[in-house]
Each structure stands twice: as C-alpha cells, then as structure tokens.
PQR file of N, CA, C, O and H, with PARSE charges and radii, in Angstrom:
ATOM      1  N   UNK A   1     121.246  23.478  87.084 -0.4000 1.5000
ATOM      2  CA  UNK A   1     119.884  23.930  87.113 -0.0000 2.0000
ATOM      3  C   UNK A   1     119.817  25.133  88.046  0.5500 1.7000
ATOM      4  O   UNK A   1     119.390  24.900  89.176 -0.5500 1.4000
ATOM      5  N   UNK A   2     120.166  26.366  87.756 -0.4000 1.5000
ATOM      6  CA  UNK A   2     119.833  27.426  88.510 -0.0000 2.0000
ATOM      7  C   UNK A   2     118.668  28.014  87.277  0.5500 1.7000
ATOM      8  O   UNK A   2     118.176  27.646  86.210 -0.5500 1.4000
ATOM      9  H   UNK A   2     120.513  26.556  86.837  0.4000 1.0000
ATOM     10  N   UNK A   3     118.610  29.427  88.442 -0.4000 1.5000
ATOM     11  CA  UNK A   3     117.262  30.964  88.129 -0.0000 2.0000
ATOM     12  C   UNK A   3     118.294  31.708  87.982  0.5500 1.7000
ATOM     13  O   UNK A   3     118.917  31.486  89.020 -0.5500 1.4000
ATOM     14  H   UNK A   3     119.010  29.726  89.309  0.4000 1.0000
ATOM     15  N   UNK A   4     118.962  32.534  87.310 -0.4000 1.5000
ATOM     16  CA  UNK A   4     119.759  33.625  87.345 -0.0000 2.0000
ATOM     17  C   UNK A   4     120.774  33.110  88.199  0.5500 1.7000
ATOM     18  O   UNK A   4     120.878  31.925  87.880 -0.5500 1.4000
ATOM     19  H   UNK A   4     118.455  32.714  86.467  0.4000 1.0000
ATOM     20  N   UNK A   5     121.648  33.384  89.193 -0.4000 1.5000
ATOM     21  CA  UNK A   5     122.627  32.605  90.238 -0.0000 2.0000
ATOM     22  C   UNK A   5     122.339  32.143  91.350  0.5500 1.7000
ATOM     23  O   UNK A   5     123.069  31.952  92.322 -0.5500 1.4000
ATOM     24  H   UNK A   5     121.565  34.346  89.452  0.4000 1.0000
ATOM     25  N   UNK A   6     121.277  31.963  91.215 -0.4000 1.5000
ATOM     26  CA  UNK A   6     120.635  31.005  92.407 -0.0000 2.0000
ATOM     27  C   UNK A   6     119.968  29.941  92.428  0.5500 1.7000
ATOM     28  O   UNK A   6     118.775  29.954  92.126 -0.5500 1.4000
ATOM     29  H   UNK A   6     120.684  32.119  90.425  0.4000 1.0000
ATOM     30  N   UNK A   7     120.772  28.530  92.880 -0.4000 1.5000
ATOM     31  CA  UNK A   7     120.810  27.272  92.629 -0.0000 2.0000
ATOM     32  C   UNK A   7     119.410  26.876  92.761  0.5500 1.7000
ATOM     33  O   UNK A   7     118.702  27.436  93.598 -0.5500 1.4000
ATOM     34  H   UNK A   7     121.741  28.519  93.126  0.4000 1.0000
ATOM     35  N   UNK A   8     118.962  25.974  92.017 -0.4000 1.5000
ATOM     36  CA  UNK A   8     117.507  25.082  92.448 -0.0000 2.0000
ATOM     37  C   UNK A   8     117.661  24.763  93.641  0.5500 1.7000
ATOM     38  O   UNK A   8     118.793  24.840  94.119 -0.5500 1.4000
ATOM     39  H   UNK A   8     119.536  25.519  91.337  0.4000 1.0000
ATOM     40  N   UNK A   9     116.668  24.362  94.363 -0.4000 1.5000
ATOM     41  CA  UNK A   9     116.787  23.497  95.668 -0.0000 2.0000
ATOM     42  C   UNK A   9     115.809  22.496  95.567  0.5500 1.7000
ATOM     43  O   UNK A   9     114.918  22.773  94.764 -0.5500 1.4000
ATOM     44  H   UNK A   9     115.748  24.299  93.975  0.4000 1.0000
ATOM     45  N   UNK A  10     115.717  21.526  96.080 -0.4000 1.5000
ATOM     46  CA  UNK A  10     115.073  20.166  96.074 -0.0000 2.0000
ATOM     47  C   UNK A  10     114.726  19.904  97.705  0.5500 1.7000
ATOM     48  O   UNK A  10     115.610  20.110  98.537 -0.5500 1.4000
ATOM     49  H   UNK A  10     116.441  21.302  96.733  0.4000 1.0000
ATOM     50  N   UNK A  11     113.739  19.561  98.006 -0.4000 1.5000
ATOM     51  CA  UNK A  11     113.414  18.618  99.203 -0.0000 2.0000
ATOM     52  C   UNK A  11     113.229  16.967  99.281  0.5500 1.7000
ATOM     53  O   UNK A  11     112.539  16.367  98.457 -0.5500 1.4000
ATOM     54  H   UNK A  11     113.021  19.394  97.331  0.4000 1.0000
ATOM     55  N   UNK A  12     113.706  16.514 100.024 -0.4000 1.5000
ATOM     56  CA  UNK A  12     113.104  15.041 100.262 -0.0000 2.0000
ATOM     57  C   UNK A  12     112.692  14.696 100.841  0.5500 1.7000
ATOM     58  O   UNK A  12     113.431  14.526 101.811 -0.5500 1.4000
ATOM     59  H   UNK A  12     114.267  17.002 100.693  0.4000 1.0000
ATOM     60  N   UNK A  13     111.151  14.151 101.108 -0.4000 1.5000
ATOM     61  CA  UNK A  13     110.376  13.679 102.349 -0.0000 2.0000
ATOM     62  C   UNK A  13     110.080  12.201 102.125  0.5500 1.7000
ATOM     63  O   UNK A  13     109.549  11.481 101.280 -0.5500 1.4000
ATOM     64  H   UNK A  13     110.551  14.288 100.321  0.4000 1.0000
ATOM     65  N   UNK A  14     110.705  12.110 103.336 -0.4000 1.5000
ATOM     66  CA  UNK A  14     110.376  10.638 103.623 -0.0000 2.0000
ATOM     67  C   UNK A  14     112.309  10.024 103.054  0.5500 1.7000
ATOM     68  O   UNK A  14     112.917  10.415 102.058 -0.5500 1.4000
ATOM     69  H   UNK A  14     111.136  12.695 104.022  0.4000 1.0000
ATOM     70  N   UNK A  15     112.815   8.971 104.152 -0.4000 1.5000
ATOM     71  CA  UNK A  15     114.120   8.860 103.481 -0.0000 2.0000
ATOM     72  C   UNK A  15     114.399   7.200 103.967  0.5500 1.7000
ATOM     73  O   UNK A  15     115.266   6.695 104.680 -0.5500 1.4000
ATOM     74  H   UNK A  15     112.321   8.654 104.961  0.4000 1.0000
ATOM     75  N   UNK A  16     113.180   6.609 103.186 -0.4000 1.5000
ATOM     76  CA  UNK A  16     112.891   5.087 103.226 -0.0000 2.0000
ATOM     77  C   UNK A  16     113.566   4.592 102.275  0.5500 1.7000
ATOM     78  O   UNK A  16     113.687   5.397 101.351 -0.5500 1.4000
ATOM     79  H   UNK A  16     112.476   7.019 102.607  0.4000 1.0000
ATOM     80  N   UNK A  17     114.228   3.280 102.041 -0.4000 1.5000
ATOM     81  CA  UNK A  17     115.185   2.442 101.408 -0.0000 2.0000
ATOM     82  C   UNK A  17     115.143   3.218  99.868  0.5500 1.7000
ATOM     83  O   UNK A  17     116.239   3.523  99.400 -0.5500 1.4000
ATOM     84  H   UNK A  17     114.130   2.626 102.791  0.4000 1.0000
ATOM     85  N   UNK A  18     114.087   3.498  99.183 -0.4000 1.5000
ATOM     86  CA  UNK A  18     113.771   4.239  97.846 -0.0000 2.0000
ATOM     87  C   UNK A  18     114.058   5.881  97.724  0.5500 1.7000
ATOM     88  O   UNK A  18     114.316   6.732  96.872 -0.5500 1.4000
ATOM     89  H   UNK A  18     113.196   3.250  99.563  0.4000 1.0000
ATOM     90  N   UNK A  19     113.868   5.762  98.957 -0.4000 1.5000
ATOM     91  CA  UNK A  19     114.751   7.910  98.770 -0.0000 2.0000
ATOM     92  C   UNK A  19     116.354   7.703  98.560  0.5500 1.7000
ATOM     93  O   UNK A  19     117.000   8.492  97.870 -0.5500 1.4000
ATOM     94  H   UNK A  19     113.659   5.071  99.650  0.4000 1.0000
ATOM     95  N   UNK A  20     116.754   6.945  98.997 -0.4000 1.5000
ATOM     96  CA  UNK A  20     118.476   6.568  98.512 -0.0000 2.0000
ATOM     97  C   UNK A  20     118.533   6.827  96.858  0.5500 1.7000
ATOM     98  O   UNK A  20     119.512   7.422  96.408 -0.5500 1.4000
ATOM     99  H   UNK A  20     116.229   6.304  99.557  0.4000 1.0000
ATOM    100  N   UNK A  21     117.546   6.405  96.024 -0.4000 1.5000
ATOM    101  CA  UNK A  21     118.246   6.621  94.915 -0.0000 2.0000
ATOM    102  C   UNK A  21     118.095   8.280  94.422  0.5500 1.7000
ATOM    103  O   UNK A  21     118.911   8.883  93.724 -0.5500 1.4000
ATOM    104  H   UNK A  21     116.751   5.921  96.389  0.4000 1.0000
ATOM    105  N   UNK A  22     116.901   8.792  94.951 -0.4000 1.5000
ATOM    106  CA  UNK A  22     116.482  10.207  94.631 -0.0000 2.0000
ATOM    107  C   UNK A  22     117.386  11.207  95.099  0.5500 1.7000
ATOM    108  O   UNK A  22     117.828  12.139  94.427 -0.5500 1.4000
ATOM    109  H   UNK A  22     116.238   8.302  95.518  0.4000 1.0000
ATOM    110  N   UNK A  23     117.690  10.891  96.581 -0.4000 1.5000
ATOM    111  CA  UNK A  23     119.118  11.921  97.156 -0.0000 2.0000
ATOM    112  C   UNK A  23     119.903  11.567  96.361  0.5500 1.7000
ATOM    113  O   UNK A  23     120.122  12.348  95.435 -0.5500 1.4000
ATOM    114  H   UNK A  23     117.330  10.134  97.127  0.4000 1.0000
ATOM    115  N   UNK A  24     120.533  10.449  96.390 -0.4000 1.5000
ATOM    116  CA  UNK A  24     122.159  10.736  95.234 -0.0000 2.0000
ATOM    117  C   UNK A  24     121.722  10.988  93.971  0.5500 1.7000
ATOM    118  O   UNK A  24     122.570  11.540  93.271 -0.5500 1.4000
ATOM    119  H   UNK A  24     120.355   9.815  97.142  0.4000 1.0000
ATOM    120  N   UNK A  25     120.698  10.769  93.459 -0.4000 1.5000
ATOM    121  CA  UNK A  25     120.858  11.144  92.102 -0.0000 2.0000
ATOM    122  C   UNK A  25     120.574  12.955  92.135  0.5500 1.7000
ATOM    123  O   UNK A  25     120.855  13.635  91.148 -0.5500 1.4000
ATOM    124  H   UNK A  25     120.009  10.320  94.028  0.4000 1.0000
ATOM    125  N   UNK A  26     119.954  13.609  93.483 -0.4000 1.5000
ATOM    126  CA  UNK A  26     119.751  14.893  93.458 -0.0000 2.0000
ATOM    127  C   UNK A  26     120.859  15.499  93.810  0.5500 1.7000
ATOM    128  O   UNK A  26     121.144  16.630  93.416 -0.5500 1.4000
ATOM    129  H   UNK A  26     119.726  13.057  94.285  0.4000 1.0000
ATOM    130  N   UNK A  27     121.568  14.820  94.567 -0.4000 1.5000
ATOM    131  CA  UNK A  27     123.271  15.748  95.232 -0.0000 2.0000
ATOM    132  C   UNK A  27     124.324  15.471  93.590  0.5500 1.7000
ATOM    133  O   UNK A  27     125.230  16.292  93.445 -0.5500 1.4000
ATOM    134  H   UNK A  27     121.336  13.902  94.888  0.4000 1.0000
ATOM    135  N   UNK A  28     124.243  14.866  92.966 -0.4000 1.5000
ATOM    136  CA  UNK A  28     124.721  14.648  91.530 -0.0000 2.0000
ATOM    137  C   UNK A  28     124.630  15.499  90.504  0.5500 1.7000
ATOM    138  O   UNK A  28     125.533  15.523  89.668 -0.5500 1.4000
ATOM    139  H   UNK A  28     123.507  14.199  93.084  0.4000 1.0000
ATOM    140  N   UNK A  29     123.544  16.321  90.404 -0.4000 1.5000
ATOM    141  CA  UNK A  29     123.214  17.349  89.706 -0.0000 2.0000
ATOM    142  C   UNK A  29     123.862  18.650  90.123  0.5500 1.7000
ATOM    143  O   UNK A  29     123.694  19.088  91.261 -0.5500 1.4000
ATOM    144  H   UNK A  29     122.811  16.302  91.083  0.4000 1.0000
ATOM    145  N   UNK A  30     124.581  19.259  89.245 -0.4000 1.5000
ATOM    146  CA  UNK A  30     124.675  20.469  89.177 -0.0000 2.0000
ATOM    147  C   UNK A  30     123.784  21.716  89.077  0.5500 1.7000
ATOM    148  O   UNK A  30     122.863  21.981  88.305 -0.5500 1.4000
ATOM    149  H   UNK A  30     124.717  18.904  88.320  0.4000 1.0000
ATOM    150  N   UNK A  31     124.362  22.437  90.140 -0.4000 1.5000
ATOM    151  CA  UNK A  31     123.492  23.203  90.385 -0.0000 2.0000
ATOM    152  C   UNK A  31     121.617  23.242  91.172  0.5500 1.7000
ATOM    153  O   UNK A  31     120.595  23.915  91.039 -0.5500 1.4000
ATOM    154  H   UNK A  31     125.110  22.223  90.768  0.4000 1.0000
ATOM    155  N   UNK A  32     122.078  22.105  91.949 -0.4000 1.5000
ATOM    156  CA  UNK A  32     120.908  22.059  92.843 -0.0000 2.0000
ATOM    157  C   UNK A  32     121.384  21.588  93.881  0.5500 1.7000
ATOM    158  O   UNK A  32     122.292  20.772  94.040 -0.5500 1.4000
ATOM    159  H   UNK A  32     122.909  21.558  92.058  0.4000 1.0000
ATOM    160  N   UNK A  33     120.658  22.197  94.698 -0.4000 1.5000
ATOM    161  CA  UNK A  33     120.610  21.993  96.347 -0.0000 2.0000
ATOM    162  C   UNK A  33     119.780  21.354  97.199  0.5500 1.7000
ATOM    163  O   UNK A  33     118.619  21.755  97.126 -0.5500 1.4000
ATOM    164  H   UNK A  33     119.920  22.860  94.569  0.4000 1.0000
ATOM    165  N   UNK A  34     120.014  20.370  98.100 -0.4000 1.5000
ATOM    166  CA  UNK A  34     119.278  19.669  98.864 -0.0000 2.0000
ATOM    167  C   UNK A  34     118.977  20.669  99.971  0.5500 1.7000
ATOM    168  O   UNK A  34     119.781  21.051 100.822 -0.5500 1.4000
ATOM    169  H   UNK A  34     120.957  20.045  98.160  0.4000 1.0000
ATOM    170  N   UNK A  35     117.867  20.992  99.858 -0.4000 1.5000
ATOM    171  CA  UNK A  35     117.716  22.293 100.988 -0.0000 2.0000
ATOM    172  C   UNK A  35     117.560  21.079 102.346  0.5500 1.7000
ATOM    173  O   UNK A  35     118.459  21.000 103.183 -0.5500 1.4000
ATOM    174  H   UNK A  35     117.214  20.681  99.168  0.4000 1.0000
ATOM    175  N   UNK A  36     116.459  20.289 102.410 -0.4000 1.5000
ATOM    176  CA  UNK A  36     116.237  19.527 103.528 -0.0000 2.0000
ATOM    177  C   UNK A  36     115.776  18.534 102.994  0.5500 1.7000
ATOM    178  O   UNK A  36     115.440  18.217 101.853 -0.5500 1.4000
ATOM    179  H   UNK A  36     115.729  20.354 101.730  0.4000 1.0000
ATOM    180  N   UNK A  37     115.820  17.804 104.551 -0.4000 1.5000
ATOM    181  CA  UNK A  37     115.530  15.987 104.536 -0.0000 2.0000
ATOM    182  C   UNK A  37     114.585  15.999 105.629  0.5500 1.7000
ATOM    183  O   UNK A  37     114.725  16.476 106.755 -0.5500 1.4000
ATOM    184  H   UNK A  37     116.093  18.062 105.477  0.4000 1.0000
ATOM    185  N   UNK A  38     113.262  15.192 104.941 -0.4000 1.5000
ATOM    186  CA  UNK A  38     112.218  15.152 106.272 -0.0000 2.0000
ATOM    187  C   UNK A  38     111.736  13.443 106.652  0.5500 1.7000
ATOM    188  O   UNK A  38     111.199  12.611 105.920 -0.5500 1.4000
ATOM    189  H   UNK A  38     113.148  14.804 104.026  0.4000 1.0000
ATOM    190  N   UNK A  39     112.119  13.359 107.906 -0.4000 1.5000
ATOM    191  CA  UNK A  39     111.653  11.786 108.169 -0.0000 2.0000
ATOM    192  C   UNK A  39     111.429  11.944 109.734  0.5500 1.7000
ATOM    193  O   UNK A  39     111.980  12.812 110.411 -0.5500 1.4000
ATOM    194  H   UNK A  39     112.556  14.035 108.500  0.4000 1.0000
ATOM    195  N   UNK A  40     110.582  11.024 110.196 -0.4000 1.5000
ATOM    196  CA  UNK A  40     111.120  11.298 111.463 -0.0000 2.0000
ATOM    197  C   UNK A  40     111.786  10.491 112.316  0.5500 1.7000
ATOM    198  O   UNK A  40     111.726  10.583 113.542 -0.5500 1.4000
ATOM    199  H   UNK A  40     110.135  10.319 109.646  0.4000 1.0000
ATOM    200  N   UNK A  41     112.461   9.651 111.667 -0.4000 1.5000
ATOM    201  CA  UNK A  41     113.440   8.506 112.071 -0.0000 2.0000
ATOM    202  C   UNK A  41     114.685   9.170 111.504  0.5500 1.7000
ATOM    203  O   UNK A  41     114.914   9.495 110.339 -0.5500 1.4000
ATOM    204  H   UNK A  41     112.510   9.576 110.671  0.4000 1.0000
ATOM    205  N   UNK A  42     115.669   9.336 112.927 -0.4000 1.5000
ATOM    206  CA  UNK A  42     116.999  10.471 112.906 -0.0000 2.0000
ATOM    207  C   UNK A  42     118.358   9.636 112.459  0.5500 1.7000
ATOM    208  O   UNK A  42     119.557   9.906 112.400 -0.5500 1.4000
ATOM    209  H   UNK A  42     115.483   9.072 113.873  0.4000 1.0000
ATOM    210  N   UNK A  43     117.753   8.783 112.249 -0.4000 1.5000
ATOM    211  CA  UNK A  43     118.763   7.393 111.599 -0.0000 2.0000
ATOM    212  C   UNK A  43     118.886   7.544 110.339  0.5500 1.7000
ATOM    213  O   UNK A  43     119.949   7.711 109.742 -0.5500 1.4000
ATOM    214  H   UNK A  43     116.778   8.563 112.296  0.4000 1.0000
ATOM    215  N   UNK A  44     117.819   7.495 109.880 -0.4000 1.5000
ATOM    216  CA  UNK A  44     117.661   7.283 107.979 -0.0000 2.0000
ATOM    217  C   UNK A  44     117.917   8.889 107.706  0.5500 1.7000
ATOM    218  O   UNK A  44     118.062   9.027 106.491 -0.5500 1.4000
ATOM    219  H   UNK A  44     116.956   7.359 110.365  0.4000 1.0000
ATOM    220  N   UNK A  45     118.026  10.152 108.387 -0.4000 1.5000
ATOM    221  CA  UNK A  45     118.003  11.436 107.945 -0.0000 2.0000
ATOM    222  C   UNK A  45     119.818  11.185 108.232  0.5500 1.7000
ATOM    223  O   UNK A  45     120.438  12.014 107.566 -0.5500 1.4000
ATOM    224  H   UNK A  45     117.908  10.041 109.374  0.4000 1.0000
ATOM    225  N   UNK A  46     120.413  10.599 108.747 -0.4000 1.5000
ATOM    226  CA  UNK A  46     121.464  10.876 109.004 -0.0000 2.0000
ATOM    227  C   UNK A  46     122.332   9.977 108.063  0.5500 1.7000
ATOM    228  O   UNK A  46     123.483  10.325 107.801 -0.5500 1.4000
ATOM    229  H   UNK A  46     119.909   9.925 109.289  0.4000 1.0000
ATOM    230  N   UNK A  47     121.725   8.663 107.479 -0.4000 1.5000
ATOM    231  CA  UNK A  47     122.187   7.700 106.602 -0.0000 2.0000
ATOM    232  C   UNK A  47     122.489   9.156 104.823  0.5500 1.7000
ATOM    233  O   UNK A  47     123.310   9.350 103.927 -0.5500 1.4000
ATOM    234  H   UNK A  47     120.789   8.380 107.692  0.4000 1.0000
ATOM    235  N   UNK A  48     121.353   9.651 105.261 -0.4000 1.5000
ATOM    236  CA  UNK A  48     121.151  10.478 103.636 -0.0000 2.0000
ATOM    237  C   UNK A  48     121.653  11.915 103.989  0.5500 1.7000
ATOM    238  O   UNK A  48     121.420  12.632 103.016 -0.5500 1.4000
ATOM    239  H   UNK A  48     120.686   9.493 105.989  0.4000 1.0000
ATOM    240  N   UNK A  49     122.194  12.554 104.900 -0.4000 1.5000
ATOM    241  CA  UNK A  49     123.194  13.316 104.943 -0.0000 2.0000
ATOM    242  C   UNK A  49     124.153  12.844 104.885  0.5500 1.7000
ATOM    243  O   UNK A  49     124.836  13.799 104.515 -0.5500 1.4000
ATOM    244  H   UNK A  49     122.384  11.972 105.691  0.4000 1.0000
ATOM    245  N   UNK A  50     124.990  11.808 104.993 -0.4000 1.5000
ATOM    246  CA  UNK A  50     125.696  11.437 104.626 -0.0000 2.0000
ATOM    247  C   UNK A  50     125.919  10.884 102.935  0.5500 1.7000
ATOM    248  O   UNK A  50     127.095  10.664 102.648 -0.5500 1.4000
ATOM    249  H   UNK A  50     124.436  11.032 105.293  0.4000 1.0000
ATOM    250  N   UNK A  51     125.040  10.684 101.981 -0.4000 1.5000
ATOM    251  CA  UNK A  51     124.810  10.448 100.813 -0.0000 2.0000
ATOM    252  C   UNK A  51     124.818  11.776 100.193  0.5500 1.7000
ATOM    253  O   UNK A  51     125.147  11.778  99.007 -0.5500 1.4000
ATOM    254  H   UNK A  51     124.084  10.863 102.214  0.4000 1.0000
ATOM    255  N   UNK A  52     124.489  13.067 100.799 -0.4000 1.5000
ATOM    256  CA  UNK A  52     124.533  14.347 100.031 -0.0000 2.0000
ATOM    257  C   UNK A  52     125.979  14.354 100.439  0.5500 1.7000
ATOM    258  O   UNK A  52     126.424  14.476  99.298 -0.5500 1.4000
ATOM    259  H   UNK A  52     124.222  13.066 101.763  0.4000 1.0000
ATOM    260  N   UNK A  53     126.890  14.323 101.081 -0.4000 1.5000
ATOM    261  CA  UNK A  53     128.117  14.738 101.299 -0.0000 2.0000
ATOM    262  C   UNK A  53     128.928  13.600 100.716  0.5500 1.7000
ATOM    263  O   UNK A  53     130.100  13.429 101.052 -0.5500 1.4000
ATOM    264  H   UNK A  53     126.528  14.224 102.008  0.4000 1.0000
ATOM    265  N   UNK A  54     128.348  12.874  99.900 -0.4000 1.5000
ATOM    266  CA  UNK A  54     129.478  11.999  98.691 -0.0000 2.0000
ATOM    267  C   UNK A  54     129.770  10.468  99.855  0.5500 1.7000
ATOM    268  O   UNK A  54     130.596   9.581  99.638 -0.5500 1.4000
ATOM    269  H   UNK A  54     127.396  13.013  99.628  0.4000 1.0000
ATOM    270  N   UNK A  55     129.055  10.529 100.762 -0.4000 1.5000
ATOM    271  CA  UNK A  55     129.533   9.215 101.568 -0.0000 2.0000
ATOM    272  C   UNK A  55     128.584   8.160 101.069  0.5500 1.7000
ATOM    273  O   UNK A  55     127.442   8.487 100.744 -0.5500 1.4000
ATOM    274  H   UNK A  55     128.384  11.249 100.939  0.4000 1.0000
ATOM    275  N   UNK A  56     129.042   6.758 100.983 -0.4000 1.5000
ATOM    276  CA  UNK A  56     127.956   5.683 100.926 -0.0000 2.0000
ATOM    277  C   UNK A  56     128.101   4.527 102.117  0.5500 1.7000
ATOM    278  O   UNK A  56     127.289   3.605 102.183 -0.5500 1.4000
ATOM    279  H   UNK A  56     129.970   6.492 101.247  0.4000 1.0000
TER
END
C-alpha cells in the first residue's frame, strides 16, 4: 500500500489487549508503516514495539 514510493503509514492509539491484533496485522502488510504508538502506559507501548519488530 504505497502513493507513488512512499509507504502508507498507520497510527495506533491506545495499545490495550485488542490493539495486539491491529499492530501485527498492520506490521504484516506490505508497504505500510507504523509511524507511532500512543498510550500512556510505557509497558504496553513497549510490548507492541516489540510486535512491529516480528517479536511475540
């Protein structure tokens, strides 16, 4: 999913037990980018950086 060569980007707010399936299914897609992750619990932002980088 790009514009000419420049990838989509996606945000996720909020990264409560149900954003787990939306990040991996968004780091899965080609051609889109997880620009950012917004929560303000540095736990669950760090559980789902780790889910964009293929970790579970």
């Amino acid at each position: 999913m790009t514009v000419g060569n420049t990838p989509s980007r996606a945000v996720v707010v909020g990264t409560g037990s149900r954003a787990q399936m939306f990040t991996t299914a968004l780091a899965r897609r080609p051609g889109l980018r997880v620009a950012a992750l917004c929560d303000p619990n540095p736990v669950r932002i760090a559980h789902h950086q780790q889910l964009l980088k293929g970790g579970r």
